[in-house]
KELUM-640582 format. One line per field, with one value per residue: residue in one letter; x, y, z of N, C-alpha, C in turn. Coordinates in pm, whole numbers, plus 50000, padded with zeros to 5 digits. Layout:
# KELUM-640582
r a,...
neast X,...
nnorth Y,...
nup Z,...
caeast X,...
canorth Y,...
caup Z,...
ceast X,...
cnorth Y,...
cup Z,...
This chain:
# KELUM-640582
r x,x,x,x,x,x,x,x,x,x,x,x,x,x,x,x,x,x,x,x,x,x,x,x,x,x,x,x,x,x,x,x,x,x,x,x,x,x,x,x,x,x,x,x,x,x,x,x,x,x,x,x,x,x,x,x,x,x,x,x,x,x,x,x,x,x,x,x,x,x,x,x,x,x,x,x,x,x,x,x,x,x,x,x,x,x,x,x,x,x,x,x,x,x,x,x,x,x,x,x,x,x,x,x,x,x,x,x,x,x,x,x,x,x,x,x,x,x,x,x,x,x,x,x,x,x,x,x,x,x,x,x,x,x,x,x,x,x,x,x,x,x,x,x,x,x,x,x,x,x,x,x,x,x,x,x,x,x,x,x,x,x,x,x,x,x,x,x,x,x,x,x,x,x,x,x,x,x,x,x,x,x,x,x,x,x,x,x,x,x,x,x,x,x,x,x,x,x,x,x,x,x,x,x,x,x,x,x,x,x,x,x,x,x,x,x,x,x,x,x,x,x,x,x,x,x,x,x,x,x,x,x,x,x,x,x,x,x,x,x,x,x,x,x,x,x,x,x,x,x,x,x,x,x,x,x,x,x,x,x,x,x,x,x,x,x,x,x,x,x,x,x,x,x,x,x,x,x,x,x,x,x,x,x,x,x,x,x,x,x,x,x,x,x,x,x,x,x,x,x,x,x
neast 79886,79896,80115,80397,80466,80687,80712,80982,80968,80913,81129,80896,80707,80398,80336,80187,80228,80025,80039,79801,79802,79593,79482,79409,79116,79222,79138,78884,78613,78312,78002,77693,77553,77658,77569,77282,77294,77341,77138,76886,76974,76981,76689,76588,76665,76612,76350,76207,76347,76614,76937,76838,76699,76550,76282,76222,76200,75982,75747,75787,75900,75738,75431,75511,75566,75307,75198,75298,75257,74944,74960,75190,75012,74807,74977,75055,74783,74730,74902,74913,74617,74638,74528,74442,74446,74577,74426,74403,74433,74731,74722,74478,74577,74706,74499,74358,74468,74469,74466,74649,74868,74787,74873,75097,75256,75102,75237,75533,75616,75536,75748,75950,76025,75888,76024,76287,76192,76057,76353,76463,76623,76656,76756,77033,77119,77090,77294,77510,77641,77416,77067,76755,76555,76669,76667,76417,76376,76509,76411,76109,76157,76297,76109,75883,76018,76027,75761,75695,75876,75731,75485,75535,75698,75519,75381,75579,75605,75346,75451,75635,75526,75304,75505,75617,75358,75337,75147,75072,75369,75325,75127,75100,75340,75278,75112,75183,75344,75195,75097,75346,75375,75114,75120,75366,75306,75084,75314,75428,75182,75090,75344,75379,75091,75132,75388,75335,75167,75253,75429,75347,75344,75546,75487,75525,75257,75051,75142,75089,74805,74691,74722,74638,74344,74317,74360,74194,73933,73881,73864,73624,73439,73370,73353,73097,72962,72982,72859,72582,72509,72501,72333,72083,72032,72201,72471,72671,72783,72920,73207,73320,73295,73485,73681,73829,73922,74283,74297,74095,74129,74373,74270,74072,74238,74403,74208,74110,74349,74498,74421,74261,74016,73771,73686,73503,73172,72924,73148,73224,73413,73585,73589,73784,73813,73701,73912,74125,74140,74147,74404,74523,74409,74554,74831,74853,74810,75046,75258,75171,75161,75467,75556,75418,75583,75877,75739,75666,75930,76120,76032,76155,76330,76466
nnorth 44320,44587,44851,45002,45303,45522,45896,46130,46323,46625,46647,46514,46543,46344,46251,46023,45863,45664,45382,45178,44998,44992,44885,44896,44706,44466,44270,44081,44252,44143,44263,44364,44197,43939,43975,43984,43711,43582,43605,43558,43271,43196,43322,43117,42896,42936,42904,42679,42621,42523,42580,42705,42667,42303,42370,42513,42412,42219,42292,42364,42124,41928,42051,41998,41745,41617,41781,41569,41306,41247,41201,41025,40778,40777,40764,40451,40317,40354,40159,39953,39836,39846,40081,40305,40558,40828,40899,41158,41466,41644,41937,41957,41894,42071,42240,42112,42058,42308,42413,42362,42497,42789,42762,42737,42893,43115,43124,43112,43343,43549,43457,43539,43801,43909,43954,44070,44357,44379,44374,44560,44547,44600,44814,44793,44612,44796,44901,44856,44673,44678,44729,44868,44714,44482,44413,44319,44156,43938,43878,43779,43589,43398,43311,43248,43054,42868,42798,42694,42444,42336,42317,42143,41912,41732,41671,41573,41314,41182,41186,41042,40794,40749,40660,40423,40328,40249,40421,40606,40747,40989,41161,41191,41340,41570,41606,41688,41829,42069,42066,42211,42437,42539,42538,42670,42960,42931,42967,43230,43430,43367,43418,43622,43810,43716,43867,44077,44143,44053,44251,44439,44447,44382,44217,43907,43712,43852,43858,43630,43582,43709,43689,43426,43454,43663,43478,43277,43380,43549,43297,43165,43310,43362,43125,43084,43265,43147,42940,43003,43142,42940,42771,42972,42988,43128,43096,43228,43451,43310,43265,43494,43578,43407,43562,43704,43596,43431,43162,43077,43254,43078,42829,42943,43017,42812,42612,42719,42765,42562,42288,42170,42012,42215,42362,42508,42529,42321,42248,42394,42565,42904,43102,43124,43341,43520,43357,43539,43751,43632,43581,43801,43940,43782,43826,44052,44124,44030,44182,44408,44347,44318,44561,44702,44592,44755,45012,45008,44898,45129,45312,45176,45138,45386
nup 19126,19371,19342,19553,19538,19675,19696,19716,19988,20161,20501,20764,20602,20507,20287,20029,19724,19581,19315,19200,18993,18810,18491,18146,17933,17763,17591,17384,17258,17334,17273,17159,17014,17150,17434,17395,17265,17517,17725,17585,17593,17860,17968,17822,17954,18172,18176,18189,18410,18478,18579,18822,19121,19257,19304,19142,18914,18938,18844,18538,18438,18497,18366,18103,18120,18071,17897,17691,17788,17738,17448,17388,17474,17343,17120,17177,17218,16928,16786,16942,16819,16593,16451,16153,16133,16381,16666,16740,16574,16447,16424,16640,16842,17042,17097,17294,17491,17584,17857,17981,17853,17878,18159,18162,18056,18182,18417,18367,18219,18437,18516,18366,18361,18545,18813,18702,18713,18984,19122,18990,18825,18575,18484,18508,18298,18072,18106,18007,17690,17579,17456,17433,17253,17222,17485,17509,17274,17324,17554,17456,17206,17387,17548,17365,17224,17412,17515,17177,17225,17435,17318,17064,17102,17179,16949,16805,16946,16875,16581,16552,16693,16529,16272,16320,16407,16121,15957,15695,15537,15392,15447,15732,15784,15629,15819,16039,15971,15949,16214,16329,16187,16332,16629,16637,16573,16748,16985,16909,16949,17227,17371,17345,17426,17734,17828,17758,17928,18202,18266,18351,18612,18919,19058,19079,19150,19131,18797,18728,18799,18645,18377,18359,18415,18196,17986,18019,18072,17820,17676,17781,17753,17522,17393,17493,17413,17142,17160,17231,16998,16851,16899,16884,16575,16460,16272,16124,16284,16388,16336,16356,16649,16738,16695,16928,17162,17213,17195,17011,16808,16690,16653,16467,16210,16163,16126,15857,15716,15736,15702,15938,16189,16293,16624,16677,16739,16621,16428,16246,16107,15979,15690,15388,15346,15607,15749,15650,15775,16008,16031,15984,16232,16387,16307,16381,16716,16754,16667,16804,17058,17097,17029,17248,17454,17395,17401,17678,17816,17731,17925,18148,18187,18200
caeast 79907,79936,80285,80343,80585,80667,80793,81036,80886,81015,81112,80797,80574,80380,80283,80255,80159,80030,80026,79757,79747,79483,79489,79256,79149,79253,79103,78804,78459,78180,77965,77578,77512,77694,77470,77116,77227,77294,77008,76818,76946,76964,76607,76511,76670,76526,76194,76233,76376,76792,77049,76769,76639,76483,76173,76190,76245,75897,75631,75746,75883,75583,75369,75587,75516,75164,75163,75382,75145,74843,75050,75263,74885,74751,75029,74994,74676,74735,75036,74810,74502,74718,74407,74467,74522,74602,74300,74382,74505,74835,74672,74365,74662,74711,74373,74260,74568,74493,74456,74832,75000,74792,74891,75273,75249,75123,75380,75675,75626,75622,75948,76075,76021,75856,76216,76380,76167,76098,76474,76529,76765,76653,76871,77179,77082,77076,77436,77617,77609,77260,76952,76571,76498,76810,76611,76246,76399,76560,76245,76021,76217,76315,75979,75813,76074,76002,75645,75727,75925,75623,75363,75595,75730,75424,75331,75670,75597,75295,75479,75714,75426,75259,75539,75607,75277,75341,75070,75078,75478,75316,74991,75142,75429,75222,74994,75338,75433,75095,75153,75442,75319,75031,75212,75458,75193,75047,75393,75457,75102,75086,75425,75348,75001,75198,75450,75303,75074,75318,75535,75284,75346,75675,75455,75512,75190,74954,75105,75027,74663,74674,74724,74494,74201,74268,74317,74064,73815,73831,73832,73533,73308,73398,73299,72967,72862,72930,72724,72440,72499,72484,72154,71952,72036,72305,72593,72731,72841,73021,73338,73357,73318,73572,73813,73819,73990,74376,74312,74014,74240,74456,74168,74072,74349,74453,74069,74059,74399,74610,74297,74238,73883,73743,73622,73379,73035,72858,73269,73201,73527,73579,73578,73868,73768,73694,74053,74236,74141,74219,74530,74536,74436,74688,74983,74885,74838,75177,75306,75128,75312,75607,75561,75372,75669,75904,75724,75715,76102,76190,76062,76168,76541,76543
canorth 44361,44710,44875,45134,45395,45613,46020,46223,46444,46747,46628,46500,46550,46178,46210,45905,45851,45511,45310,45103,44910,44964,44859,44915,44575,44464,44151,44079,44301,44073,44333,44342,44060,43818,43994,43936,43580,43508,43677,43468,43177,43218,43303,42978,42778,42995,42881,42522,42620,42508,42638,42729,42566,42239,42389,42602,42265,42104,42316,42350,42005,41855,42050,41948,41579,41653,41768,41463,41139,41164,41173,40860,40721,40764,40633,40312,40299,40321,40128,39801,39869,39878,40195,40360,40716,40852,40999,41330,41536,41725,42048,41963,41835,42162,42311,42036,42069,42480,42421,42287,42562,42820,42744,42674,43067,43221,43054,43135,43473,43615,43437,43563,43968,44045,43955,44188,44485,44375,44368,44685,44509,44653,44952,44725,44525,44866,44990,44737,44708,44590,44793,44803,44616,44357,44285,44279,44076,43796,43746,43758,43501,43279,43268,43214,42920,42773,42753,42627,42320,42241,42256,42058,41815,41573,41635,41450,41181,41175,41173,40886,40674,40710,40591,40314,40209,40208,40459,40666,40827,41143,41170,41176,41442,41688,41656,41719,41992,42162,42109,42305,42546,42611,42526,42847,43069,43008,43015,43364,43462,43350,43486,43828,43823,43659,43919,44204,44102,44031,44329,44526,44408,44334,44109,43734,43644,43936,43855,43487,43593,43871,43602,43357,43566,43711,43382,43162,43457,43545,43175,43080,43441,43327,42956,43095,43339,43091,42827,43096,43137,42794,42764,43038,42940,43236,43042,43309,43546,43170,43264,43651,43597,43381,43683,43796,43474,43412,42996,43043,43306,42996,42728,42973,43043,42642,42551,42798,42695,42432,42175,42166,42045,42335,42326,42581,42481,42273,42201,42511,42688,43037,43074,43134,43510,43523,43317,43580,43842,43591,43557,43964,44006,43741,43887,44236,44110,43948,44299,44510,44281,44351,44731,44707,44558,44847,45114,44909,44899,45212,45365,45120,45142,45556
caup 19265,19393,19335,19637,19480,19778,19645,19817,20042,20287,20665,20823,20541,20493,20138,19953,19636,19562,19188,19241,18879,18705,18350,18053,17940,17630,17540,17316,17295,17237,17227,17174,16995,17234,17546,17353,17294,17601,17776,17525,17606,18010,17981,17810,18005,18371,18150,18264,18566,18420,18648,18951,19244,19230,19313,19035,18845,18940,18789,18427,18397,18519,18294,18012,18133,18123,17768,17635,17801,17639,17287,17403,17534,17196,17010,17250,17155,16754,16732,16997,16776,16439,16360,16007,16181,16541,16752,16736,16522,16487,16454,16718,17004,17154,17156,17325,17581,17584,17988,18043,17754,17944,18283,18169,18019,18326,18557,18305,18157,18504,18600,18236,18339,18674,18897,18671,18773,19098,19175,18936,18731,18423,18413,18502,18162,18023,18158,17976,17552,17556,17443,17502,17161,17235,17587,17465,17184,17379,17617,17363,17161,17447,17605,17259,17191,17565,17411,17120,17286,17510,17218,16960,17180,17227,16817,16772,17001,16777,16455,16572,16695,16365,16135,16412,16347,16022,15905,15543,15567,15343,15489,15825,15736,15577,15930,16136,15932,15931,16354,16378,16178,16432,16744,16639,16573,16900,17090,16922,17037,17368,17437,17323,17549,17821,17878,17770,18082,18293,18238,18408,18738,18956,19136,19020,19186,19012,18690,18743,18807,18538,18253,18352,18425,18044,17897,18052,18057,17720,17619,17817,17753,17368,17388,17556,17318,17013,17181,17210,16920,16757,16967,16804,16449,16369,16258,16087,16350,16548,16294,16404,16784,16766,16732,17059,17190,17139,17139,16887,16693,16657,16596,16279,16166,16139,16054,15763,15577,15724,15700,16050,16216,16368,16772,16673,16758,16487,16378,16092,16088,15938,15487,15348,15376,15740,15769,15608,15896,16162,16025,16022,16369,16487,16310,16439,16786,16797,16687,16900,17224,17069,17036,17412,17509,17354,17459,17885,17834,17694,18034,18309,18149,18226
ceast 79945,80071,80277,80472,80659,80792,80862,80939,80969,81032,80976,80675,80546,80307,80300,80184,80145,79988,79951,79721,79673,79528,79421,79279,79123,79218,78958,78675,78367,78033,77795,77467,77566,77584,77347,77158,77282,77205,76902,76852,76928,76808,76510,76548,76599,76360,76141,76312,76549,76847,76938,76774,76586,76338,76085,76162,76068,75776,75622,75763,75722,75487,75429,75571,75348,75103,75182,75268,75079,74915,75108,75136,74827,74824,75032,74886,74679,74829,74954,74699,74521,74554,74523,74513,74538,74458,74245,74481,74658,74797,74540,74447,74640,74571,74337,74351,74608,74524,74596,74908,74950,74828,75070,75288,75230,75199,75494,75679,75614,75799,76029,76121,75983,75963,76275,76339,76130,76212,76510,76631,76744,76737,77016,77173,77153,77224,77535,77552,77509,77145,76787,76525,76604,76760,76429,76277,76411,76407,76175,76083,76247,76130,75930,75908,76052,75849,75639,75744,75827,75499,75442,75643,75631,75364,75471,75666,75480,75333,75511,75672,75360,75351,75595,75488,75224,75223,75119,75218,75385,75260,75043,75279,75406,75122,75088,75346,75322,75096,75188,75412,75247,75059,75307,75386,75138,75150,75391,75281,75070,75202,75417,75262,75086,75283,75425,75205,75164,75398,75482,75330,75486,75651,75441,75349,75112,74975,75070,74867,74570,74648,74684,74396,74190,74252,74212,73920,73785,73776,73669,73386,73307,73284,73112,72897,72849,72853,72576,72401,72440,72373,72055,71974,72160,72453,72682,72827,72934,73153,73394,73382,73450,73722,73866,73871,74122,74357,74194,74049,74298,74370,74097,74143,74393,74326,74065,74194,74497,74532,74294,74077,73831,73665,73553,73219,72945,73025,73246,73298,73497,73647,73707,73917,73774,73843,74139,74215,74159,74362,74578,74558,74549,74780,75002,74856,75026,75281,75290,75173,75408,75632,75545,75507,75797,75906,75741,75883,76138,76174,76102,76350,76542,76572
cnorth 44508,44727,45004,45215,45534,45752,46108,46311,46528,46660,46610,46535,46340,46153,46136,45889,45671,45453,45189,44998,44857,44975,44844,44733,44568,44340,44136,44134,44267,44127,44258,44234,43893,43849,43919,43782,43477,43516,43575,43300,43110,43238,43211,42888,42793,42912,42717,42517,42533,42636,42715,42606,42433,42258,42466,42541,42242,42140,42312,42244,41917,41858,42001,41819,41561,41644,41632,41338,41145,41154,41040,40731,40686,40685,40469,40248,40187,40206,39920,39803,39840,39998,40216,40487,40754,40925,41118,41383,41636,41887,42036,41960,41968,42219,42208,42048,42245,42505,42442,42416,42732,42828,42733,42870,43177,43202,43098,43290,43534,43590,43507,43748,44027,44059,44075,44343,44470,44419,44487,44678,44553,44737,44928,44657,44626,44936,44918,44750,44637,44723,44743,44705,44521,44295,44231,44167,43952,43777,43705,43574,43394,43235,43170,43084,42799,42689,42643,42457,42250,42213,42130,41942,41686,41584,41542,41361,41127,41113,41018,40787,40625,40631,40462,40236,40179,40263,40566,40748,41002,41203,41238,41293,41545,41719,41721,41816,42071,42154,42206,42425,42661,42590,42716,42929,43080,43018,43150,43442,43453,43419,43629,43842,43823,43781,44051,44264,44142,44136,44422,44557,44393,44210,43978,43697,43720,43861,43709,43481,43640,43767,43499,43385,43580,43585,43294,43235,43485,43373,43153,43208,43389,43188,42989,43159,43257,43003,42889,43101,43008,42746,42797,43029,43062,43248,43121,43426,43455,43252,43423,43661,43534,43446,43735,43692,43436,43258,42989,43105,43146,42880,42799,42999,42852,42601,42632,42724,42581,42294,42084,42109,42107,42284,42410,42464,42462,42241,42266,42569,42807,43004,43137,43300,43563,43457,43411,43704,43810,43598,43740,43995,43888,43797,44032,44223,44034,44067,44387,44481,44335,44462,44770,44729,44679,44941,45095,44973,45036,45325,45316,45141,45287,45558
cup 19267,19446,19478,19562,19568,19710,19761,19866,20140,20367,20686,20742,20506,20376,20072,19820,19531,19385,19219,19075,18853,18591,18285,18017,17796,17548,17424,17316,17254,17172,17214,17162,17091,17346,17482,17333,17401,17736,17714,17573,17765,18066,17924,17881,18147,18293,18167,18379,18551,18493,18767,19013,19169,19200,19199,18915,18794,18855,18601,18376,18350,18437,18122,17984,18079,17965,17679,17668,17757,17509,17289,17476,17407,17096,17039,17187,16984,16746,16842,16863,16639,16363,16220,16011,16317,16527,16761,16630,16479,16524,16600,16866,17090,17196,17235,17465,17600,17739,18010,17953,17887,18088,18288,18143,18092,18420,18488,18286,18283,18589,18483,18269,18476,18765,18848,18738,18929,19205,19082,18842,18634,18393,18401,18342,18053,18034,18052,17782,17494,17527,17488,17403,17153,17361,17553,17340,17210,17472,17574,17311,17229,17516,17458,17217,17311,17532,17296,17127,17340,17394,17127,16987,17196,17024,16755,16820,16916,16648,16480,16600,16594,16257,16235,16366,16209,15892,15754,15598,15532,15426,15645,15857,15711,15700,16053,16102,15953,16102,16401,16321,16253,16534,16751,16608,16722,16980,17071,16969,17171,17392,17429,17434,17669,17884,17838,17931,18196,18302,18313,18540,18772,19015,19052,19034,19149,18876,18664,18717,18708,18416,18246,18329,18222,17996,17878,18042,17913,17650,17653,17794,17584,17347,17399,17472,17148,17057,17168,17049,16766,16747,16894,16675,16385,16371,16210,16139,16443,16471,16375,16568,16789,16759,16853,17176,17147,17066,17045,16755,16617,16560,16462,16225,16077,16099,15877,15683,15609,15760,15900,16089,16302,16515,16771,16679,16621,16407,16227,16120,15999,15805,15540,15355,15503,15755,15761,15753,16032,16158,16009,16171,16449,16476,16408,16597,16866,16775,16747,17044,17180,17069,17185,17469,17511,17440,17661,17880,17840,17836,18199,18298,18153,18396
């Protein structure tokens, strides 16, 4: 509470001089690393819509639901059927569910970044003992784990249906683990794309548009030129187009060494040779977001 301390003064002078207690504060400085993780974890949970609106609730749940049923459909299936292996693959699940990861990616990654510049908050972020590679760090990271969760999530309902129905423990373990493998490869790719996209814009509803358009366009200009391809007999150039595509990045990448069966046309994945340069241009796209991202920050925070 403010002390009033009133000082002599002449006759009729009304000078007062007030002690209004302020005090330095002396308690604990959590300092940079407490901000980034909880920036990180505030923006995984905004990535399911935790601690918003309901409304904010319905879209990533939902797609979350979306991913999960056919997996608990399939294991139904296996587990009535007593089959010898599940339907699909661990590695094949998501490509085949590229619609739902895309569509969860353009709806999130602008809630993860365009608000902030919209509303200008970036430089408040920046006032406080946080840096530009402490906030590009945490979105990155929470987005790319929000990902994560929604790809990995229906390959464990997977797993658990499989040893339910009682199929090979190893066999079945080593197809899980080779999953997650490619599951986190494409979260940290998609989230890089995703918000390097989105970062552009303040507008939610551009970068919504912005990261469809790329994903579904490259996907489907890709798909088109290996089918042409498959057509006129020059199978050889199906592995190379498929560069120019993040979800066929992924599909060679996982076809070439984590024994994947390729959704390339004619089901010919990319040699061991051709693999090693998908697995080039993914890493160096997943760094080049991250630099994007960097260089974005380093001038919206002046």
């Amino acid at each position: 509470m403010a002390v009033e301390q009133p000082v002599s003064t002449a006759p009729g002078d009304q000078t007062r001089i007030h002690n209004i207690g302020y005090r330095t504060y002396d308690g604990p400085r959590l300092g940079r690393a407490y901000a980034r993780r909880s920036l990180y974890s505030q923006s995984l949970r905004g990535a399911y819509g935790l601690g918003r609106s309901v409304k904010s609730k319905v879209l990533p749940m939902l797609l979350f639901v979306v991913m999960c049923v056919p997996a608990a459909i399939m294991v139904a299936v296996a587990v009535a059927t007593k089959a010898n292996d599940l339907p699909v693959g661990y590695t094949r699940y998501a490509i085949i569910m590229q619609a739902v990861i895309s569509l969860y990616i353009a709806s999130q990654a602008p809630q993860a970044v365009s608000r902030d510049l919209r509303f200008k908050t970036v430089p408040l972020y920046f006032s406080r003992p946080i840096e530009t590679a402490d906030y590009v760090r945490a979105k990155y990271a929470a987005l790319a784990s929000a990902m994560f969760i929604l790809t990995a999530a229906p390959l464990l309902v997977l797993y658990v249906g499989a040893l339910l129905a009682k199929l090979d423990f190893a066999d079945q373990t080593k197809g899980f683990a080779q999953g997650l493998v490619s599951v986190a490869l494409l979260s940290l790719l998609f989230a890089g794309i995703g918000l390097v996209i989105a970062s552009v814009t303040p507008r939610r509803g551009f970068g919504i548009a912005a990261v469809i358009a790329v994903l579904t366009i490259s996907y489907g200009a890709v798909s088109t030129l290996q089918a042409i391809a498959d057509a006129q007999g020059t199978s050889d150039s199906i592995a190379w187009i498929g560069l120019f595509s993040p979800i066929t990045l992924i599909d060679g990448v996982q076809s070439a060494f984590l024994g994947a069966d390729s959704a390339f046309p004619g089901g010919v994945g990319p040699t061991n040779a051709e693999g090693v340069v998908y697995v080039i241009v993914t890493l160096g796209l997943i760094a080049a977001s991250y630099g994007l991202l960097m260089r974005r920050y380093k001038k919206v925070g002046l």
